[in-house]
C-alpha positions in Angstrom: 51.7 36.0 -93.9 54.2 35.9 -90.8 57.5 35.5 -92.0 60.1 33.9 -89.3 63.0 36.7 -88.8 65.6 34.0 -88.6 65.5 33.5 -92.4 67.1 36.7 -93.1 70.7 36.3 -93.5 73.6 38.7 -94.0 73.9 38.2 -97.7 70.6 36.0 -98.5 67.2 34.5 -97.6 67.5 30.7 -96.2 65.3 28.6 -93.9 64.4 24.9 -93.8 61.6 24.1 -96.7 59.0 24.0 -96.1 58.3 25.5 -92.9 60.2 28.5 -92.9 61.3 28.8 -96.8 58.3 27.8 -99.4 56.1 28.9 -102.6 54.7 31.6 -100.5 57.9 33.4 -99.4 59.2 33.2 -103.3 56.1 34.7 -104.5 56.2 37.3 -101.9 60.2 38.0 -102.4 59.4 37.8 -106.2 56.8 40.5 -105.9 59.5 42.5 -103.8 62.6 42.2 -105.6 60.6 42.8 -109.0 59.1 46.0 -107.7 63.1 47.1 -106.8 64.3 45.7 -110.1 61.5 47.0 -112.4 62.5 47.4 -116.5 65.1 45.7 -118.1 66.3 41.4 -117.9 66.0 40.0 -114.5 68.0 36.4 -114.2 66.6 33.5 -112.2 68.1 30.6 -111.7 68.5 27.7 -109.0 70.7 24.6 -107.7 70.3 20.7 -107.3 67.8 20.7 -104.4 65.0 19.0 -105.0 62.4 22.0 -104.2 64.2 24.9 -105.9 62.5 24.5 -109.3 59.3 25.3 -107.4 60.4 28.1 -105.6 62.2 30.0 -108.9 59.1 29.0 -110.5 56.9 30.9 -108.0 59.7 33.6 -107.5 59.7 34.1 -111.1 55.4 34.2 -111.4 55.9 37.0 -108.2 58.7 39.1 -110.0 56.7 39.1 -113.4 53.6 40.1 -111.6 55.0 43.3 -109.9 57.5 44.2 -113.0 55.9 43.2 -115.8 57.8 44.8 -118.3 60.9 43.3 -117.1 62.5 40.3 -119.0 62.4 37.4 -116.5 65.1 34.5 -118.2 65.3 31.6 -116.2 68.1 29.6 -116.7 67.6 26.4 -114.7 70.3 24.3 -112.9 73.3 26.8 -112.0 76.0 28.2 -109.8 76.1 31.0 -107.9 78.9 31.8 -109.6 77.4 31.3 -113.1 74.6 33.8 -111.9 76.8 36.7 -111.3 78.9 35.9 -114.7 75.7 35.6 -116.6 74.3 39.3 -115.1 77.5 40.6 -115.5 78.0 39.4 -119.2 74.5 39.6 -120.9 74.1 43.5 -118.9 70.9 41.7 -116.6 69.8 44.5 -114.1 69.8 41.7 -111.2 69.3 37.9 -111.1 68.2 35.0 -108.0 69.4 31.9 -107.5 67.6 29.7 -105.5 70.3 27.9 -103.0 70.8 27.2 -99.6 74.5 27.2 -100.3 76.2 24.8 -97.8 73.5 24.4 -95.8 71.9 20.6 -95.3 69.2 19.4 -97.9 66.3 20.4 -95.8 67.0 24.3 -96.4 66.6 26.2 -99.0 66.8 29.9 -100.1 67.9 32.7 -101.9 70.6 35.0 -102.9 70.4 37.9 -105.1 72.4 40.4 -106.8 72.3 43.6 -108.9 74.4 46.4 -110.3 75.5 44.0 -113.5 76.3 41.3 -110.7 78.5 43.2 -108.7 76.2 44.2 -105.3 74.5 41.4 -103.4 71.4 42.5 -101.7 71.5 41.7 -97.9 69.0 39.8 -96.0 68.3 42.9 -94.2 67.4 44.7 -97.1 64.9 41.8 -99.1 63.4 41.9 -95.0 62.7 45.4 -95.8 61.3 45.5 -99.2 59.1 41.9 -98.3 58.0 44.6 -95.1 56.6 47.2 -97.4 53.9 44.7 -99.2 52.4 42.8 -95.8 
């Protein structure tokens, strides 16, 4: 799979859906983020757009595949915000929302953080762990 660099953004994942963002790139990133986050409750969620059920969906079938012990909750329709409350106050290792933030409503994306909802992970960094599986 040939990813386009341009998706990789300081602090998430975001490209227009479905050319540069789709199923494929969450199942891949899944696969990537659960290897990172292996063990423990994993929190995915997403906002109003109207192909980010289908990519948590497939984000969430790519993190339970490569962490299965992990505790994948999805909670549906949130905030970015919400995420990082919700890690922080259940003691998640991690979480995703899907979002292209304030992007237009052809993108989509993803942001994720760790470390009970304190460290986002860069766009950099999900480039490098997506890297180590193609």
């Amino acid at each position: 799979m040939k990813l386009s660099p341009s998706i990789f953004k300081a602090y998430d994942v975001r490209g227009k859906y479905p050319g540069e963002i789709n199923e494929d790139v969450a199942l891949l990133l899944g696969k990537a983020l659960g290897l990172r986050w292996m063990g423990g409750e994993i929190i995915v969620g997403y906002d109003a757009r109207v192909s980010s059920p289908e990519l948590a969906e497939a984000l969430t079938k790519g993190i339970r595949a490569a962490a299965p012990e992990s505790t994948v909750t999805s909670v549906g329709l949130i905030t970015t915000p919400m995420l990082t409350y919700l890690i922080h106050s259940r003691g998640a290792k991690a979480g995703v929302v899907v979002t292209a933030s304030h992007n237009p409503k052809e993108y989509n994306g993803f942001k994720a953080v760790e470390g009970h909802g304190t460290a986002w992970i860069t766009g950099t960094d999900m480039q490098k762990l997506i890297a180590q599986l193609l």
